[in-house]
mmCIF file as gemmi writes it, N, C-alpha and C atoms, coordinates in Angstrom:
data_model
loop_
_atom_site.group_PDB
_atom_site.id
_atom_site.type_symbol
_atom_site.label_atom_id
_atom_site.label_alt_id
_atom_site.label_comp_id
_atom_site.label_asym_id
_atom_site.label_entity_id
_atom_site.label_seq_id
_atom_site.pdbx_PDB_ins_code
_atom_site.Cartn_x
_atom_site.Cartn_y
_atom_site.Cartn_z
_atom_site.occupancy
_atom_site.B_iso_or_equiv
_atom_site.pdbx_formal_charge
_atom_site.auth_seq_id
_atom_site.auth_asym_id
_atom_site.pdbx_PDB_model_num
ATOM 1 N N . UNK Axp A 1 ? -51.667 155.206 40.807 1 0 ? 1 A 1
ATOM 2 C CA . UNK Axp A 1 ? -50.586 156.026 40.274 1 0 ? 1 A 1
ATOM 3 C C . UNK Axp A 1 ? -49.91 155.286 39.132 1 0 ? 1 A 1
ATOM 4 N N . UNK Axp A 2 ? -49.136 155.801 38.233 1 0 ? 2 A 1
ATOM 5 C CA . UNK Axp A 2 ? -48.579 155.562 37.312 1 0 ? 2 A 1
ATOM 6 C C . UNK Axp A 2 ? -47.358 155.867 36.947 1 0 ? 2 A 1
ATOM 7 N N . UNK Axp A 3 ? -46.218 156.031 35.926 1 0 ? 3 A 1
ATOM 8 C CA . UNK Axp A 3 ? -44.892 156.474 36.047 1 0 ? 3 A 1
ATOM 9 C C . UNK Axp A 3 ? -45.128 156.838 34.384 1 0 ? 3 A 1
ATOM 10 N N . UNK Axp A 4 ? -44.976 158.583 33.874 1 0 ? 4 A 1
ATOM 11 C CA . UNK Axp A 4 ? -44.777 158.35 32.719 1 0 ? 4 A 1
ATOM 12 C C . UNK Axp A 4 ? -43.127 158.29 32.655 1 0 ? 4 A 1
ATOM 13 N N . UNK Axp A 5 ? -43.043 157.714 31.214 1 0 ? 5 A 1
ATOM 14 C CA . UNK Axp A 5 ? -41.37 157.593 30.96 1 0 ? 5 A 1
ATOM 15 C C . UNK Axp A 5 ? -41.612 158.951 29.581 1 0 ? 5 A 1
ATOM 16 N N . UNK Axp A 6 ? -40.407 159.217 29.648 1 0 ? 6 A 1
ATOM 17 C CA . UNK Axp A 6 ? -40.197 160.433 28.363 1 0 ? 6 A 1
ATOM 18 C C . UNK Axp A 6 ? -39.4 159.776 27.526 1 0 ? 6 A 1
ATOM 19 N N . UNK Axp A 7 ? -39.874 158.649 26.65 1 0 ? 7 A 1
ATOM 20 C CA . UNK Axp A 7 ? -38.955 158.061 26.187 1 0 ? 7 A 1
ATOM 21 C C . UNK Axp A 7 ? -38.045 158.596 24.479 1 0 ? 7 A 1
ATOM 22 N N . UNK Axp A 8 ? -39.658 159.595 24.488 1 0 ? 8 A 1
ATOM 23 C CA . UNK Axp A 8 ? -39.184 160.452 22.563 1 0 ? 8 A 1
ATOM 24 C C . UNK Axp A 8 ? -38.349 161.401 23.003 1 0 ? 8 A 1
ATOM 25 N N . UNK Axp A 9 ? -37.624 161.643 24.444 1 0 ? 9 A 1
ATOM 26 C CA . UNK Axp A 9 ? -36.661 162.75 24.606 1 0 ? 9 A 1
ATOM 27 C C . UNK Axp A 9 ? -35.083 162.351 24.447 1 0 ? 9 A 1
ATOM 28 N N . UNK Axp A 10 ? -35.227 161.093 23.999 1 0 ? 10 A 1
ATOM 29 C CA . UNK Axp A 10 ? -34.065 160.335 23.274 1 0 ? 10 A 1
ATOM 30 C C . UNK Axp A 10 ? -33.647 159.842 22.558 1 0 ? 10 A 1
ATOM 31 N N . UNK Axp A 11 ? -32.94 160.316 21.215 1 0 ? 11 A 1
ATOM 32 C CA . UNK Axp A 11 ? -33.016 159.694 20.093 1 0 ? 11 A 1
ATOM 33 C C . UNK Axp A 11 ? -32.715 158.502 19.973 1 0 ? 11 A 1
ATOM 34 N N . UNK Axp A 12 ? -32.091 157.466 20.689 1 0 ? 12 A 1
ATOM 35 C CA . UNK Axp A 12 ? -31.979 156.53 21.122 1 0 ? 12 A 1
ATOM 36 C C . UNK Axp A 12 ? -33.225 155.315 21.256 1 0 ? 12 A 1
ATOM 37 N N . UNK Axp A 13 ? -34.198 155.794 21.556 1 0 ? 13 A 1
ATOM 38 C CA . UNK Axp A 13 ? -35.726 154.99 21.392 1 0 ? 13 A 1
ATOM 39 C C . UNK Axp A 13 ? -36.655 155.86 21.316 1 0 ? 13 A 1
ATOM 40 N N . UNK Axp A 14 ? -36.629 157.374 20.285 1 0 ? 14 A 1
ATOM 41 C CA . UNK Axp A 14 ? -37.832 158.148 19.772 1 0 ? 14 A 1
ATOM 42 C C . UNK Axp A 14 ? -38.255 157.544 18.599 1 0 ? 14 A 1
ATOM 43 N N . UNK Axp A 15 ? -37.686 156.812 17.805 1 0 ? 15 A 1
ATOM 44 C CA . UNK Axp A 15 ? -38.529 155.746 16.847 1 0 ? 15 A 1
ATOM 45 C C . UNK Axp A 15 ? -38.9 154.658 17.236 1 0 ? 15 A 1
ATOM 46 N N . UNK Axp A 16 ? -37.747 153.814 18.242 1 0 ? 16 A 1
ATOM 47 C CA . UNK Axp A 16 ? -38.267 152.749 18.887 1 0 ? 16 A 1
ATOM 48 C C . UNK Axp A 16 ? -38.446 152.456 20.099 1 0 ? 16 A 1
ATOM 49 N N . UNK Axp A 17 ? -39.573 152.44 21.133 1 0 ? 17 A 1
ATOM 50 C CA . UNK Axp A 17 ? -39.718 152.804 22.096 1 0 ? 17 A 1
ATOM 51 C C . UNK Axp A 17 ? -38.816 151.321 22.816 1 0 ? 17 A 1
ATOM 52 N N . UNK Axp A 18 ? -38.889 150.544 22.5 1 0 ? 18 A 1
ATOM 53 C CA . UNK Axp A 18 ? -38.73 149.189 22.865 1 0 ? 18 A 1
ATOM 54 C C . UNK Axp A 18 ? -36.854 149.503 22.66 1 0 ? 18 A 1
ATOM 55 N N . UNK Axp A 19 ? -36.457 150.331 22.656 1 0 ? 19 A 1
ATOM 56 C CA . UNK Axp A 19 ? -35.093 150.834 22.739 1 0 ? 19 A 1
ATOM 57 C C . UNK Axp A 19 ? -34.812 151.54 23.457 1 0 ? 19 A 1
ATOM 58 N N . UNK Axp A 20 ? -34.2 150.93 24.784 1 0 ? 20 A 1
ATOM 59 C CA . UNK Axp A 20 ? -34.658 152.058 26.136 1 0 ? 20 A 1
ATOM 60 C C . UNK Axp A 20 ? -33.322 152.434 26.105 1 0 ? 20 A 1
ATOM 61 N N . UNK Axp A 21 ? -33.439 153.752 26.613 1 0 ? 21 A 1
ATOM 62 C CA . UNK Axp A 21 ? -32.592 154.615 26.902 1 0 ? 21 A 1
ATOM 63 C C . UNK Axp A 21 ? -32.591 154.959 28.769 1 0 ? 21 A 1
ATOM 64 N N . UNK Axp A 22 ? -31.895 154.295 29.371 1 0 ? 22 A 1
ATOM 65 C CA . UNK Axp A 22 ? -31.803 154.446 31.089 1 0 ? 22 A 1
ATOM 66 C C . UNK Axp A 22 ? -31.932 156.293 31.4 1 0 ? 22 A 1
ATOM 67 N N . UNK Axp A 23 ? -31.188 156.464 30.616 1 0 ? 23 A 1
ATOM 68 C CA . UNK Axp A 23 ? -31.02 158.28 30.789 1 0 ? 23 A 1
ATOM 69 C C . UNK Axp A 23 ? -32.461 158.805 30.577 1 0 ? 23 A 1
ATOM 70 N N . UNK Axp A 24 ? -33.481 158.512 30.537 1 0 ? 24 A 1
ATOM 71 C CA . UNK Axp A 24 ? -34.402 159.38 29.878 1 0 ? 24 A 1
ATOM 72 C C . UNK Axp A 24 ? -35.274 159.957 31.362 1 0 ? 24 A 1
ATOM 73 N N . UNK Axp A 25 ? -35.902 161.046 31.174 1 0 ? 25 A 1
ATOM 74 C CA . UNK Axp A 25 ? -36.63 161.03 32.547 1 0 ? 25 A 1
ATOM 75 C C . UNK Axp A 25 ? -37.819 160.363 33.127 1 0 ? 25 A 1
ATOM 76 N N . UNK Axp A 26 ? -38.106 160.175 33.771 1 0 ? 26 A 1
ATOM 77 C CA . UNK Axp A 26 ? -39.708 159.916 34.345 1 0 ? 26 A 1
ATOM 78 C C . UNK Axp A 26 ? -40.296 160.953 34.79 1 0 ? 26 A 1
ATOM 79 N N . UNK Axp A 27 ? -41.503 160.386 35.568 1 0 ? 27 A 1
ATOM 80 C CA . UNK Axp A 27 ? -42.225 160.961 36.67 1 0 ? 27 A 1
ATOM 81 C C . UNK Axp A 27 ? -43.751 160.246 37.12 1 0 ? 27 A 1
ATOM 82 N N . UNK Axp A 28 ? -43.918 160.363 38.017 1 0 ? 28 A 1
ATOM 83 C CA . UNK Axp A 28 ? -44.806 159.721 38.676 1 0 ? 28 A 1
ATOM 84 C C . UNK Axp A 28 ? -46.462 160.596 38.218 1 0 ? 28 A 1
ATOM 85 N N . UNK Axp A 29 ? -47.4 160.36 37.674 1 0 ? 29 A 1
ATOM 86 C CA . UNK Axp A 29 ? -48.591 160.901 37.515 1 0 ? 29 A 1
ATOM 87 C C . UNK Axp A 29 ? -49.547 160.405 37.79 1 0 ? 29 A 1
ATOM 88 N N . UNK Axp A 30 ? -50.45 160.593 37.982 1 0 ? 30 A 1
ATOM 89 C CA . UNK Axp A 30 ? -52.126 160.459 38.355 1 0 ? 30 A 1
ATOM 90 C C . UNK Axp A 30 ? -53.071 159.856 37.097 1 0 ? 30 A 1
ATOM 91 N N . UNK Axp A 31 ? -53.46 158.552 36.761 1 0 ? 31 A 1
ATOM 92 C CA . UNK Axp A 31 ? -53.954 157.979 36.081 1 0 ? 31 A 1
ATOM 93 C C . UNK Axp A 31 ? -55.771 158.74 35.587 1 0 ? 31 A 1
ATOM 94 N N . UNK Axp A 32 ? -55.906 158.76 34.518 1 0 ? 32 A 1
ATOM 95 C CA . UNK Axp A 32 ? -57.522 159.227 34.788 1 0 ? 32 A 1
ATOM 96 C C . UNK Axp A 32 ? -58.363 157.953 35.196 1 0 ? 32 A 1
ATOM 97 N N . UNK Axp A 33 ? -59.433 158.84 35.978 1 0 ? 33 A 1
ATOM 98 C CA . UNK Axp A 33 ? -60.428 157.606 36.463 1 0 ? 33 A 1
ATOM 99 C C . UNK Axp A 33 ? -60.898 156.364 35.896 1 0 ? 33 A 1
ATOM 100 N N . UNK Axp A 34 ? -60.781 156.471 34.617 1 0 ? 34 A 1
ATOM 101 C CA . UNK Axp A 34 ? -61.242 155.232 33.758 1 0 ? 34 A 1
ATOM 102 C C . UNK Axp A 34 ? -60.119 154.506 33.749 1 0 ? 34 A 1
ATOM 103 N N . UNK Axp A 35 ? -58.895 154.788 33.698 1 0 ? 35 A 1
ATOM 104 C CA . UNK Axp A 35 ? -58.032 154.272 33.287 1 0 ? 35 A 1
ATOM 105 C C . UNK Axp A 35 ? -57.717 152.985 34.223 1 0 ? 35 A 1
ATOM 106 N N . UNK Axp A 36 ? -57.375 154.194 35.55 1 0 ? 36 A 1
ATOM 107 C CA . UNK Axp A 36 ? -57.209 153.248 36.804 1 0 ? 36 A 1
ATOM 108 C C . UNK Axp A 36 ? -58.557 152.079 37.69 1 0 ? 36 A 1
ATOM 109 N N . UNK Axp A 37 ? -59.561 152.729 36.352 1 0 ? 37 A 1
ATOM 110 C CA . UNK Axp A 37 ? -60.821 151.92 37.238 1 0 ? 37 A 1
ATOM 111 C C . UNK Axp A 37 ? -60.669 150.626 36.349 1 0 ? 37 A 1
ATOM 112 N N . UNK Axp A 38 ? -60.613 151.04 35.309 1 0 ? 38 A 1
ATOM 113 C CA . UNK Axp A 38 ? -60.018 149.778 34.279 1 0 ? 38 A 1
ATOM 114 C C . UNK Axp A 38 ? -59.4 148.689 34.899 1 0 ? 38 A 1
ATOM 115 N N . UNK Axp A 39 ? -57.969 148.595 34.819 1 0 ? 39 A 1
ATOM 116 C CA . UNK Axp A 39 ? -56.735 148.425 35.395 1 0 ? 39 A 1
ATOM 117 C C . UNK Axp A 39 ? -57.773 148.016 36.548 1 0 ? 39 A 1
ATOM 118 N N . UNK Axp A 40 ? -58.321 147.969 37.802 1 0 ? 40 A 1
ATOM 119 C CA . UNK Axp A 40 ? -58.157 147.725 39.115 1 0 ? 40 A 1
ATOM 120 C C . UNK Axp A 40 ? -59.382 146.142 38.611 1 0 ? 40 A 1
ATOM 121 N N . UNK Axp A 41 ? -60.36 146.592 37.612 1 0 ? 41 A 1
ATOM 122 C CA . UNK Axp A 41 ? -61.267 145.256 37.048 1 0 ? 41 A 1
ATOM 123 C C . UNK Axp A 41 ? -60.671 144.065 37.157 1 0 ? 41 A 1
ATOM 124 N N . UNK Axp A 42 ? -59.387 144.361 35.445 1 0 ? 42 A 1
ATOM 125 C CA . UNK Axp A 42 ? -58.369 143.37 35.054 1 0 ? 42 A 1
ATOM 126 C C . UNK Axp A 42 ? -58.044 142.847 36.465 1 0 ? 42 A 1
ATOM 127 N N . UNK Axp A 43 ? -57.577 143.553 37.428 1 0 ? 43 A 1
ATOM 128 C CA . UNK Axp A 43 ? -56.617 142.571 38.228 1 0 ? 43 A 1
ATOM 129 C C . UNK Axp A 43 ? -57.455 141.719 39.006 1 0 ? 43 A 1
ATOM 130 N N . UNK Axp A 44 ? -58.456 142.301 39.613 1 0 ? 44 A 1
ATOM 131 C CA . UNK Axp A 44 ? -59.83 141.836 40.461 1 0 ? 44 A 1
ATOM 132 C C . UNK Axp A 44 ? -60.431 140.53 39.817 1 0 ? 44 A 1
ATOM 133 N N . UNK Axp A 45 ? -60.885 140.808 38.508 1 0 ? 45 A 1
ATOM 134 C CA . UNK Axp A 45 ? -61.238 139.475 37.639 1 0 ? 45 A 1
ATOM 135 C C . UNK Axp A 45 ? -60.857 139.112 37.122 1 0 ? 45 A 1
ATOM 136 N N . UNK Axp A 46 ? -59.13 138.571 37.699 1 0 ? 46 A 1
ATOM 137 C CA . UNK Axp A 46 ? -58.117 137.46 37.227 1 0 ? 46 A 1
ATOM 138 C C . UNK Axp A 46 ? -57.779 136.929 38.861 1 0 ? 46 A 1
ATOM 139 N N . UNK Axp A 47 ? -58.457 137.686 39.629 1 0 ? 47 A 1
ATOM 140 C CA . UNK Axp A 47 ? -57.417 137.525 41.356 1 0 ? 47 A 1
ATOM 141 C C . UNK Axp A 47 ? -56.406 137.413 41.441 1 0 ? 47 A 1
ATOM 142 N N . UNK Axp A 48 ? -55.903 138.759 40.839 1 0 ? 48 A 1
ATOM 143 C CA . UNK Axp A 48 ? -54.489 138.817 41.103 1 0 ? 48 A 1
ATOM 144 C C . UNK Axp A 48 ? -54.682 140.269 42.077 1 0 ? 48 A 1
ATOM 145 N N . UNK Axp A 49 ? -53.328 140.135 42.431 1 0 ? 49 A 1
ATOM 146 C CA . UNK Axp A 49 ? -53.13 141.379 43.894 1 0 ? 49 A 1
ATOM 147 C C . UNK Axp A 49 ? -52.182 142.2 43.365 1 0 ? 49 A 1
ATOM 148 N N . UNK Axp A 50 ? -51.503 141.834 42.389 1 0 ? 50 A 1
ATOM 149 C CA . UNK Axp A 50 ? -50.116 142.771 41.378 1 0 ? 50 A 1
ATOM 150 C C . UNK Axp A 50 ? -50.582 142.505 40.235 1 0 ? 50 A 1
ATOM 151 N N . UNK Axp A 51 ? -50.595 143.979 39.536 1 0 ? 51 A 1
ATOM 152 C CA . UNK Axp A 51 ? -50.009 143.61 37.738 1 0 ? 51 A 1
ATOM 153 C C . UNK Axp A 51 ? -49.349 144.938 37.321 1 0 ? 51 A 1
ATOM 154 N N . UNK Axp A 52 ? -49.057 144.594 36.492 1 0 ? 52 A 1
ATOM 155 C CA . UNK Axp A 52 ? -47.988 145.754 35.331 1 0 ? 52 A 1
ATOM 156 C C . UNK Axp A 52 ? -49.092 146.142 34.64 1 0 ? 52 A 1
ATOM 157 N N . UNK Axp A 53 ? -49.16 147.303 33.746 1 0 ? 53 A 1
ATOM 158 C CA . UNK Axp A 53 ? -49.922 147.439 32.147 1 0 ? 53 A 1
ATOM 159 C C . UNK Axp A 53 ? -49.326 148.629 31.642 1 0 ? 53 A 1
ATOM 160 N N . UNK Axp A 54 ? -48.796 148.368 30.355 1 0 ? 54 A 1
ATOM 161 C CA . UNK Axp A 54 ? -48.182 149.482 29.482 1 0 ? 54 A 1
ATOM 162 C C . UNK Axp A 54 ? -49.134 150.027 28.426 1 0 ? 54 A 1
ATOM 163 N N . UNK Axp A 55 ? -49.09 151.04 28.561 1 0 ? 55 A 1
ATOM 164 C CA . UNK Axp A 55 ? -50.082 152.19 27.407 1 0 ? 55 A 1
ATOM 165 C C . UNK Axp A 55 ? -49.053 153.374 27.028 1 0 ? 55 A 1
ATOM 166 N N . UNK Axp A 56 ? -49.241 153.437 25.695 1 0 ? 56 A 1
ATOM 167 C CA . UNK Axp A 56 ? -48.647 154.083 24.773 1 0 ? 56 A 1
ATOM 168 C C . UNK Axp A 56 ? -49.7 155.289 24.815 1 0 ? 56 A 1
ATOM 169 N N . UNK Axp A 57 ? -48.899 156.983 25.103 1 0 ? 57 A 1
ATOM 170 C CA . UNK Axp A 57 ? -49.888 157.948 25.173 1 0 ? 57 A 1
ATOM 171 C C . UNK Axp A 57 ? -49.255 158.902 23.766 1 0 ? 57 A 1
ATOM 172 N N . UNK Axp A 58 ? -50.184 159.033 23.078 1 0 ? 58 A 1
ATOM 173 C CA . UNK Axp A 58 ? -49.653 159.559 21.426 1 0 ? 58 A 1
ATOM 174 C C . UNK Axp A 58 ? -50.169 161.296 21.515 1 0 ? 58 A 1
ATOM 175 N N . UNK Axp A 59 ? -49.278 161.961 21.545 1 0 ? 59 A 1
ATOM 176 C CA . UNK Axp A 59 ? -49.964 163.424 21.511 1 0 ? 59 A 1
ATOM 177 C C . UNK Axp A 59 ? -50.725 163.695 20.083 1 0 ? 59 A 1
């Protein structure tokens, strides 16, 4: 699973994302298969049991 953030629904960080706005919404979504099969590699062939990864989704 994943969390998108809506972060261009705030003018506050719609130019700069790295300008967070607490108010903005989320929601929890469903990664596509590559994505999360990706992601599960990275962590596996570093042996790690946690990681973060941020992706920028551009309509």
């Amino acid at each position: 699973m994943g969390t998108a953030i809506y972060s261009q629904d705030s003018e506050l960080s719609k130019v700069d994302y790295r300008r967070y706005d607490f108010n903005v919404s989320y929601r929890s979504v469903k990664l596509p298969g590559k994505v999360e099969y990706f992601c599960r590699l990275m962590l596996q062939g570093n042996r790690l049991r946690f990681g973060t990864f941020d992706f920028i989704f551009f309509l």
